[in-house]
N, C-alpha and C positions, 0 to 999 in steps of 0.2 A: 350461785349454783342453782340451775333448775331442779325444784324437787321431783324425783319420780310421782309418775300416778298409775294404777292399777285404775281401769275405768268397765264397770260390767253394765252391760246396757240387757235389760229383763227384753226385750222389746212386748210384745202382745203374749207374754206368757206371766202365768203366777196368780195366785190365789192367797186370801192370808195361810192358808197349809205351810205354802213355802216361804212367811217370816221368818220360820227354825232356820233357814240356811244362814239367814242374818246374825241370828243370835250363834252359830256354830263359828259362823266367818269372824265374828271379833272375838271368840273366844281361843281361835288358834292364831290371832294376832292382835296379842290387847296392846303392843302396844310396837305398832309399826315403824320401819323406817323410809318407807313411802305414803305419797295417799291413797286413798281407798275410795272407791266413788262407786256404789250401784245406783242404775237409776230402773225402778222399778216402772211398773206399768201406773197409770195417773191415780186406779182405785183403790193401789197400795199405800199411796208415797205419803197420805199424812202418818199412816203407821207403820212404815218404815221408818221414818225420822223420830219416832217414840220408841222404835225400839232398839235404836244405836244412839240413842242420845248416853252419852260419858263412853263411848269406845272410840277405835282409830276409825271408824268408816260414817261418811256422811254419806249423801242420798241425793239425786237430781232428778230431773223432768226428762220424758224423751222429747219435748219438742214444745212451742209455745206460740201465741196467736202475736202479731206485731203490734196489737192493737192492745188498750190497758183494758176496754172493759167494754161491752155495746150488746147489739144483738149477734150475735155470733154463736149458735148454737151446736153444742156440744168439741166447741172450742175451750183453750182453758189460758189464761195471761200468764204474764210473769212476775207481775203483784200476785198471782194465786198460789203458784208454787212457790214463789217465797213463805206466803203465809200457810202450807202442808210443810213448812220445813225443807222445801231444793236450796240447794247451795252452788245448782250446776244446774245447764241444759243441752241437752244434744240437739244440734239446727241442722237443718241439709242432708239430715242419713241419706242414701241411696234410696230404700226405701219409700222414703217421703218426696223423693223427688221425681221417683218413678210411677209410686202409685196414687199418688194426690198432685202429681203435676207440679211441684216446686220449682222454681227457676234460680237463679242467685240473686236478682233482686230480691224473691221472697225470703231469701234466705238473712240477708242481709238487713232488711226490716225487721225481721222477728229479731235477729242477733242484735240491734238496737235499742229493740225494748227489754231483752235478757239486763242486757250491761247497765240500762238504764234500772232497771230493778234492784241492781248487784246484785245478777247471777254471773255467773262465767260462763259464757257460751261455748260449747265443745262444737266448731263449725267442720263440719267435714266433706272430704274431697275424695275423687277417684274416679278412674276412667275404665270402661265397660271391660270386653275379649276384643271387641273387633278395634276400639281406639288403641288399644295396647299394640296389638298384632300390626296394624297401618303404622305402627312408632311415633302416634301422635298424644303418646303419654302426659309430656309435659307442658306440651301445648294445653292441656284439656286441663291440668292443675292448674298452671298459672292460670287460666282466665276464671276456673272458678273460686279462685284465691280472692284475684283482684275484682271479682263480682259481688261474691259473697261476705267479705268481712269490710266491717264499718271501720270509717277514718278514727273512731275514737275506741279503738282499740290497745290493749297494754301488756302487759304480761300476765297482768294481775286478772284481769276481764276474759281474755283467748285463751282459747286451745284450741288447737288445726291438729284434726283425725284423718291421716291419710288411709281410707280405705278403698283399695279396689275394686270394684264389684263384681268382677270374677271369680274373687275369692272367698267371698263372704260367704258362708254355709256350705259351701263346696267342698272344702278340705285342701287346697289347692292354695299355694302361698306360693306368691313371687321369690323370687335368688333370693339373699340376704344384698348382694349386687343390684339388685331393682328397688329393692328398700330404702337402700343408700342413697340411689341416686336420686331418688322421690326428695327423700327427705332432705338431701346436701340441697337440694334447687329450692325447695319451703324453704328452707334457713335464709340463704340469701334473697328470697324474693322479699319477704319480712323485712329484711337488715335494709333492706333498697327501699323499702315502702316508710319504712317507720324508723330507721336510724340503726344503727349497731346496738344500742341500751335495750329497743323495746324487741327487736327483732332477734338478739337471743338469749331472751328473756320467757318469749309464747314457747310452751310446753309442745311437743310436736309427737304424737301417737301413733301406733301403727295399729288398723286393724283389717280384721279376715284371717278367719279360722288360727287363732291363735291359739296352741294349748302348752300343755305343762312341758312337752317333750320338745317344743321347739322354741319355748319362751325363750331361753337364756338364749340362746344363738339370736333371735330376732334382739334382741335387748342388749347387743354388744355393739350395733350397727351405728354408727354414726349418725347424730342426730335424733336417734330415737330415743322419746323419755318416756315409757310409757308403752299402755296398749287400749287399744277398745274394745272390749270382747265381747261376743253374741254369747252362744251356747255355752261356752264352758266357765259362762258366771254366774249360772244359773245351780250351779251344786260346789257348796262350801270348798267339798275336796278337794275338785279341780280347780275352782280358783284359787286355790290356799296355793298350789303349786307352781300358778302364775307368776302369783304375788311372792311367793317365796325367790323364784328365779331372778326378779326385777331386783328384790333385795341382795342379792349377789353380787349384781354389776358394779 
């Protein structure tokens, strides 16, 4: 059985002020029946990992350089955030692909040097307004599926974050019917690449504008194990009611 994951990505927000959410977040879940992953901003994350160390929630990287170490300034490896304590990295946000240029080779490189650290790379996918509206949906996952994740991937190393990027801080969530279908086509594309074992084995996410009131319905969807959340994991309450709905399913 794939185990659930609750997954809160800080992106460029937080300060040590907001460690208290951490420590409120394991205190209203000491002892989960999902995983729990925030992955703070870089000049948090060695004191985030000190300050969930003996609770249900670890701590990941939003992103990592594919290289282990050189002149790469204001870059940061995956030797590094293992050694602040990540246990995880998010590759390929939207984000990063739109506003640093990413491509899925890059994406794929970095997700090489994640796995090769033993991080588990959280590689994520999704298609603009206008590829959705053309119905070039899944055209635009599969290749960035099959661009972005390395042949030496397992269940144990992947995770594939389908996010939309129409949706992400927008408020604006695809049918429960677009989620499915996202995600029934991930499954098999997986199962085609890597076998029936490994292929539904990778944990498979859903994010954009996820919150408390729509969690459970998004979390009933076939194929979805999981969420990646911006904004509302940024305050213990609202994630507490995420994570509480996942544990439902």
């Amino acid at each position: 059985m794939r185990r659930k994951l609750a997954a809160g990505n800080w992106k460029m927000n937080g300060t040590g002020a907001e460690l208290g959410e951490l420590k409120a977040l394991s205190q209203s879940h000491p002892k989960a029946s999902v995983d729990i992953l925030i992955c703070p901003p870089a000049t948090l994350l060695s004191r985030a990992s000190i300050a969930v160390q003996g609770t249900a929630i670890s701590v990941g990287g939003q992103d990592c350089h594919a290289a282990k170490s050189g002149a790469h300034t204001g870059d940061i490896s995956a030797d590094m955030l293992v050694d602040a304590g990540a246990t995880s990295v998010i590759l390929g946000h939207s984000e990063r692909r739109v506003d640093h240029g990413e491509h899925d080779e890059d994406v794929r490189a970095k997700a090489r040097a994640a796995m090769d650290a033993g991080l588990k790379a959280i590689i994520c996918v999704g298609e603009s307004l206008e590829q959705r509206e053309a119905a070039n949906t899944l055209d635009i996952i599969g290749g960035q599926m099959s661009g972005s994740i390395p042949d030496q991937s397992t269940g144990e190393n992947l995770i594939v974050a389908y996010e939309p990027i129409w949706a992400i801080g927008t408020g604006k969530v695809p049918t429960l019917e677009e989620i499915g279908e996202v995600h029934d086509f991930m499954r098999a594309r997986l199962e085609r690449r890597f076998g029936e074992g490994v292929g539904r084995s990778v944990r498979l996410l859903y994010g954009g504008s996820v919150k408390p009131g729509n969690a459970a319905d998004i979390f009933a969807v076939s194929n979805v194990d999981g969420a990646l959340v911006g904004g509302a994991s940024l305050k213990a309450s609202e994630f507490s009611g995420i994570i509480q709905a996942l544990e439902s399913v």
